[in-house]
C-alpha positions in Angstrom: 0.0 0.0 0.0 0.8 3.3 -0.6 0.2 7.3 0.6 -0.8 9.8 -1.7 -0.3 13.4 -1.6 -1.6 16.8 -3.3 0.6 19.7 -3.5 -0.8 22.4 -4.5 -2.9 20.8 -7.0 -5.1 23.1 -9.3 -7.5 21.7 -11.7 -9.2 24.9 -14.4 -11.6 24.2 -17.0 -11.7 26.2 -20.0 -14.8 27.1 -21.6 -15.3 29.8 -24.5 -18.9 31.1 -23.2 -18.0 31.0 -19.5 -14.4 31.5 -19.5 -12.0 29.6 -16.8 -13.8 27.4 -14.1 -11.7 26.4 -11.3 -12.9 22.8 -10.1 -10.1 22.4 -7.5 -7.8 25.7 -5.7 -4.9 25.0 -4.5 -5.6 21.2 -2.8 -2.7 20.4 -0.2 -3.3 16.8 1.8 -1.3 13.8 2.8 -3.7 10.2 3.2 -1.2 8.3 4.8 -0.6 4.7 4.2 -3.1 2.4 5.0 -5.3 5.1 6.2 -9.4 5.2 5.3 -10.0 8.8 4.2 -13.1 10.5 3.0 -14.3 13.3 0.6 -17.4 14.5 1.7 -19.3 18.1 0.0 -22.1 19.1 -1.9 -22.6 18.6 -5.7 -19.4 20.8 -7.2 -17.2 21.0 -4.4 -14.4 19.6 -6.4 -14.0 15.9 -4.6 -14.7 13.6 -7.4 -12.4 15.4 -9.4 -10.2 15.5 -6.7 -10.6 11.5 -7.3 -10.4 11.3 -11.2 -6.9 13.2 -10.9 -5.4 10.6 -8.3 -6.6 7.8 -10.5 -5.7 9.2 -13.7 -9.1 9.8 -15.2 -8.5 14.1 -15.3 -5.1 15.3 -15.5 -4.5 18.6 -12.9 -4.1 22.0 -14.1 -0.9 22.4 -11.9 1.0 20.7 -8.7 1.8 17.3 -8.5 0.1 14.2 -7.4 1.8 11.6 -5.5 1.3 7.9 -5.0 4.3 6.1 -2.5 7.3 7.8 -3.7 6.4 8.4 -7.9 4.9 12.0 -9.1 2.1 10.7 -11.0 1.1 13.4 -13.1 2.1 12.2 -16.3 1.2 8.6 -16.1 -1.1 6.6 -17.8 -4.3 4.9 -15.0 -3.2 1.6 -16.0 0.5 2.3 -14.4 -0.7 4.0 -11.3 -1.5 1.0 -9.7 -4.9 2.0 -8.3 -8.3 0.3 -8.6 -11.0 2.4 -8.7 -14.8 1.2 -7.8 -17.9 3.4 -9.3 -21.5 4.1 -8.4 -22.2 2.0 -11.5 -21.4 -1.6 -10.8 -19.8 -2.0 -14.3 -20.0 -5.6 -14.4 -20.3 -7.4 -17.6 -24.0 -8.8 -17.6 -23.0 -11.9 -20.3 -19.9 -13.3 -17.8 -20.5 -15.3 -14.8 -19.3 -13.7 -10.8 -15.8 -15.3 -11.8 -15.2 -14.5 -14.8 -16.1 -10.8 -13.7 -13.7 -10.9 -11.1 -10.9 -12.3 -13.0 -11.5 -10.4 -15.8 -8.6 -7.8 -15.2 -6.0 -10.3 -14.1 -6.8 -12.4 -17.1 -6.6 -8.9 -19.6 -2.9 -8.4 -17.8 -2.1 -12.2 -18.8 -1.4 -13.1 -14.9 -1.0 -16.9 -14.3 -3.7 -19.1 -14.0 -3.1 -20.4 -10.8 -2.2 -16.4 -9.7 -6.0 -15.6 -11.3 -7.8 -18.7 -9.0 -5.9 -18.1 -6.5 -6.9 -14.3 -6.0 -10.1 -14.4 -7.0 -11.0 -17.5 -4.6 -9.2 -15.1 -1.5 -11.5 -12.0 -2.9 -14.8 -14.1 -2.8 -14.4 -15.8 0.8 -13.6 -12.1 2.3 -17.0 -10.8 0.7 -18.9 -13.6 0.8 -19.2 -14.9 -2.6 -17.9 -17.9 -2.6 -21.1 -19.6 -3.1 -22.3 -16.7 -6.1 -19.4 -17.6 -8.5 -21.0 -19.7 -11.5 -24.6 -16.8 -11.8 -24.7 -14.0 -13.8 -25.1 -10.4 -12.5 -28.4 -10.1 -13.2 -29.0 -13.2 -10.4 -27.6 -10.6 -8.1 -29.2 -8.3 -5.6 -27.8 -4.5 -5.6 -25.4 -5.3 -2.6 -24.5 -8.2 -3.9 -23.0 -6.6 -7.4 -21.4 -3.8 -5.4 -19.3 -6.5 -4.0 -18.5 -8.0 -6.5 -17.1 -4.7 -8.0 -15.2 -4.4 -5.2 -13.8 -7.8 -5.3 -12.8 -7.1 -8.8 -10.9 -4.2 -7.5 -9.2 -6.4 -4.6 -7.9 -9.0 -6.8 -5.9 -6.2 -8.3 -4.3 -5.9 -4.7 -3.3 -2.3 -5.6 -1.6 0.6 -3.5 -4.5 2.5 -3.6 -8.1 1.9 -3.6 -10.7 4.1 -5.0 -14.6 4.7 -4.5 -16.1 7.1 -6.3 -20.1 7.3 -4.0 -20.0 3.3 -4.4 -23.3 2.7 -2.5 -25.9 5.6 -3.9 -27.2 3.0 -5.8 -28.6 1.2 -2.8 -31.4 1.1 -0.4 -30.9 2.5 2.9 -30.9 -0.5 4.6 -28.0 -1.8 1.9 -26.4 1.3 2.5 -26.1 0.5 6.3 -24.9 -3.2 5.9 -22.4 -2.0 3.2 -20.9 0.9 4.7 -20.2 -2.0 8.3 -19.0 -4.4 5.9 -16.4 -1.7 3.8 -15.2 -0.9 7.5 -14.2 -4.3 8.2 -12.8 -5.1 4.8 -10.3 -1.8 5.1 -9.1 -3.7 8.6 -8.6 -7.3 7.0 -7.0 -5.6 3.4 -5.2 -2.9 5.9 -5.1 -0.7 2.5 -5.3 2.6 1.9 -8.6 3.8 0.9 -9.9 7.2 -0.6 -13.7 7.3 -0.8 -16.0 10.3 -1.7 -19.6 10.6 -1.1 -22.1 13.3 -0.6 -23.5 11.8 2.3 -22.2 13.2 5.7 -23.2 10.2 7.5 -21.5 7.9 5.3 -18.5 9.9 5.8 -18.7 10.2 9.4 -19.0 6.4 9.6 -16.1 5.8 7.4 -13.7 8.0 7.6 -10.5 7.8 9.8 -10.3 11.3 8.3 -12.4 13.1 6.7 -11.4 15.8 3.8 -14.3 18.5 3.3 -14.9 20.5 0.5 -17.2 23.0 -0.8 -16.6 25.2 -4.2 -13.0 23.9 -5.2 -11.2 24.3 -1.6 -10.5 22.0 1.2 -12.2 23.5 4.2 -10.7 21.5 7.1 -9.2 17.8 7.4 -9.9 16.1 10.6 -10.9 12.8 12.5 -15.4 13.2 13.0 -15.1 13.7 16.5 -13.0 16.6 15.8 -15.1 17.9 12.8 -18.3 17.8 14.6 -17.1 19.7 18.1 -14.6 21.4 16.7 -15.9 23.0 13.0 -13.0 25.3 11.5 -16.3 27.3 10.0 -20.0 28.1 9.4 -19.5 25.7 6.4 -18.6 22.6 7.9 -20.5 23.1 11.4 -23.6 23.4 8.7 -22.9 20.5 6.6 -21.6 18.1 9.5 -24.0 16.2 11.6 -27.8 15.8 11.1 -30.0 17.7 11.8 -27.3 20.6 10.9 -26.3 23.3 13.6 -28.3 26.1 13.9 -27.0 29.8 13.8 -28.6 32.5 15.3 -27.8 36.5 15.2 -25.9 37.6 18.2 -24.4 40.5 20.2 -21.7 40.3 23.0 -22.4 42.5 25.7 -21.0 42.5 29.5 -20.1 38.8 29.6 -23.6 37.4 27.6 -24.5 36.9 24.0 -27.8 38.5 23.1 -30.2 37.3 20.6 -33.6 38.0 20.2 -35.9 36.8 23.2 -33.1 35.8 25.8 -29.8 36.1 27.0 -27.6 33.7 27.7 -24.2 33.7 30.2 -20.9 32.7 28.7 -18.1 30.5 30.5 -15.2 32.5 31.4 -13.1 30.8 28.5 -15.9 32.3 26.1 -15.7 35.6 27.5 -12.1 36.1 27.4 -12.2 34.6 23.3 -14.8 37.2 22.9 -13.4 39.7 23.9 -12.7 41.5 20.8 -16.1 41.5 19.7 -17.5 42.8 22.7 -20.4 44.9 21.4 -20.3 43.4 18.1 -22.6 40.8 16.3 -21.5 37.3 16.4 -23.0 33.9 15.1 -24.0 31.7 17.8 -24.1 27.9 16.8 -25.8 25.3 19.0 -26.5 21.3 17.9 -30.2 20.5 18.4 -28.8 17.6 20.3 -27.8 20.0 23.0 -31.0 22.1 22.9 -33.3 20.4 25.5 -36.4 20.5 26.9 -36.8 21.0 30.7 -37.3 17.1 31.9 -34.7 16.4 29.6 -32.0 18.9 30.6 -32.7 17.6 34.4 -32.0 14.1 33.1 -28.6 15.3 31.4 -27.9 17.4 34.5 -27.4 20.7 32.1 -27.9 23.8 34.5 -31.0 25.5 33.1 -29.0 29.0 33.0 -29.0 29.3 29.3 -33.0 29.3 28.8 -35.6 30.8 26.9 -39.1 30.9 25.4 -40.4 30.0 22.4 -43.3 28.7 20.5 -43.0 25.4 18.6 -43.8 25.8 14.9 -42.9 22.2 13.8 -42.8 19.0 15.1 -41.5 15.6 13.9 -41.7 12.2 15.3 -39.1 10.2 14.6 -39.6 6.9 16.8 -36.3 7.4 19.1 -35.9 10.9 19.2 -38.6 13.7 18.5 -37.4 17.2 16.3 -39.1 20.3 17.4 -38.6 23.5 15.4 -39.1 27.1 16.8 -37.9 30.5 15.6 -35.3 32.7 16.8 -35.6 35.9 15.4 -35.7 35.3 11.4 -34.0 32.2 11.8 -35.9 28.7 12.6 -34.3 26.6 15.1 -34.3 22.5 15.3 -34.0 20.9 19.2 -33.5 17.4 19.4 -35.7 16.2 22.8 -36.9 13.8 24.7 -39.5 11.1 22.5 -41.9 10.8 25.1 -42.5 14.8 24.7 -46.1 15.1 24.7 -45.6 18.9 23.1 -48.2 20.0 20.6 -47.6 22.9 18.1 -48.3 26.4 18.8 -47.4 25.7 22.5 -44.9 27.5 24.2 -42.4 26.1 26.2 -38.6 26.8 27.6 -35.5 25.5 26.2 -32.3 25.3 27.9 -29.0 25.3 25.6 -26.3 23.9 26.4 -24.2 26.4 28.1 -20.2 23.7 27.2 -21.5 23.7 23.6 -22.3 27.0 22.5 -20.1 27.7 19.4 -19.2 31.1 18.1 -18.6 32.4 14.6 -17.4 35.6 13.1 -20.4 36.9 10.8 -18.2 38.4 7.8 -15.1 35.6 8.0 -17.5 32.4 9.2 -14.5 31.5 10.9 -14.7 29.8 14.1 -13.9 32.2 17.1 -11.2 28.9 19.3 -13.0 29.0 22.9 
């Protein structure tokens, strides 16, 4: 296995109507070897063509791509030793499991013995051992995404590729898939770049996670530190479900105002506040740490931080209930207590979390570090 490495990779696309688009700015990352990393962002952000320049498929603007210890950016896909796996299974519907998953090896005239002997070790790791002599179209969806990714293990490459490998599935595929990719990255022990849209695949992945949104890397980080400790308004937003909310704010003698309460600061938020004293900040809070009364007792949160509201909206989700009120302009989510018997147009106090208030400068969206 093998690390790869951007520095300072650009990739520009020329058009004559709309000029120069810049799909990736200046990328700078190391995966390490044997590491499980990530690309997570909206449509556009730049990480599947973040993806088709390591494998080969787009060629970068400017920089240089590195896979173990060869720059990369002039060679061929076949010759970067990578195997890539798509959304699209790929498979060829007229050839048996086996002859699918030998299919490269045979193309790149391996061995016979080398060919049985790989794709035999593939098929017991995913399970489809017992699947070699039916056709695709025998298959269920999770069954053909493994198979693509057994075709890509018999490769046994440096580097390992998935470009939003399990969009194709059910949710309930999705789950068993994404548990049974964890376990396969322990037994392979490779090194594994993966890119999906979905922040909850990525949080469940991802020894690190790479975000992006419009062409930049906005922070690299482990989830725990990407969901508590967000760089900016962008990836507090797009990490974690329901997203944080944001509310107007002003810092005033040692509390943040926002329309219909106050709330006291820790001394450690004061003192990183202290240059905006007087000014408008953004206040970010998770629903999760938005509670109810009962449920703040249960959680032993002081009820300091509390304030009024009407709820608008309410969902009922089975093991945790979403209520929705507004703050000013804005409309705020608190995840509480399922056995809330809270009916809409009530009013009712929430207590936030006083430990995990988050603050944000309003022009920068930068993180103010409490």
């Amino acid at each position: 296995m093998a690390q790869v490495e951007f520095k300072n990779v650009v990739k520009e696309y020329h058009d004559e109507k709309r000029g120069t688009f810049t799909a990736v700015s200046n990328s700078n990352f190391v995966i390490q070897d044997k590491e499980f990393v990530v690309f997570v962002g909206p449509s556009g952000c730049g990480k599947t063509t973040s993806l088709r320049m390591i494998a080969g498929l787009e060629t970068q603007s400017s920089g240089d791509i590195v896979i173990g210890d060869r720059i990369v950016n002039n060679l061929h896909p076949k010759d970067r030793d990578i195997a890539m796996v798509f959304q699209d299974y790929a498979l060829y519907p007229h050839m048996t499991i086996k002859e699918n998953l030998s299919f490269g090896l045979r193309n790149l005239k391996r061995p016979k013995d080398e060919i049985e002997k790989k794709v035999m070790e593939a098929s017991n790791i995913l399970g489809l051992t017992e699947m070699l002599d039916r056709k695709p179209k025998e298959l269920s969806g999770g069954q053909r995404q493994r198979v693509a990714v057994g075709r890509a293990i018999v490769r046994d490459p440096q580097v390992f590729l998935f470009d939003e490998p399990l969009s194709n599935l059910d949710a309930k595929l999705r789950i068993q898939m994404r548990v049974e990719l964890s376990e396969l990255h322990k037994r392979l022990g490779a090194t594994i770049v993966y890119v999906t849209h979905d922040q909850v695949e990525a949080m469940t992945l991802g020894e690190r996670i790479i975000v992006m949104n419009k062409g930049r890397v906005q922070q690299i980080a482990s989830p725990s530190v990407l969901y508590n400790q967000p760089q900016n308004m962008f990836v507090a937003g797009f990490i974690g479900s329901p997203a944080m909310n944001f509310m107007d704010a002003t810092v005033e003698g040692g509390k943040v105002h926002l329309e219909g309460a106050s709330f006291a600061l820790t001394e450690a938020m004061v003192k990183a506040l202290k240059a905006y004293e007087g000014k408008k900040v953004t206040l970010g809070v998770r629903p999760e740490h938005i509670y109810d009364e009962v449920f703040a007792e249960k959680m032993s949160v002081a009820k300091i931080n509390a304030m009024n509201a009407t709820v608008q909206v309410i969902e009922h989700l089975g093991a945790e209930t979403l209520l929705y009120f507004r703050v000013g302009a804005r409309m705020v989510t608190a995840r509480v207590n399922p056995e809330t018997d809270v009916r809409i147009g009530q009013n009712m106090t929430f207590i936030f979390d006083q430990n995990k208030m988050h603050f944000f400068d309003p022009e920068t969206e930068e993180r103010i570090i409490v």
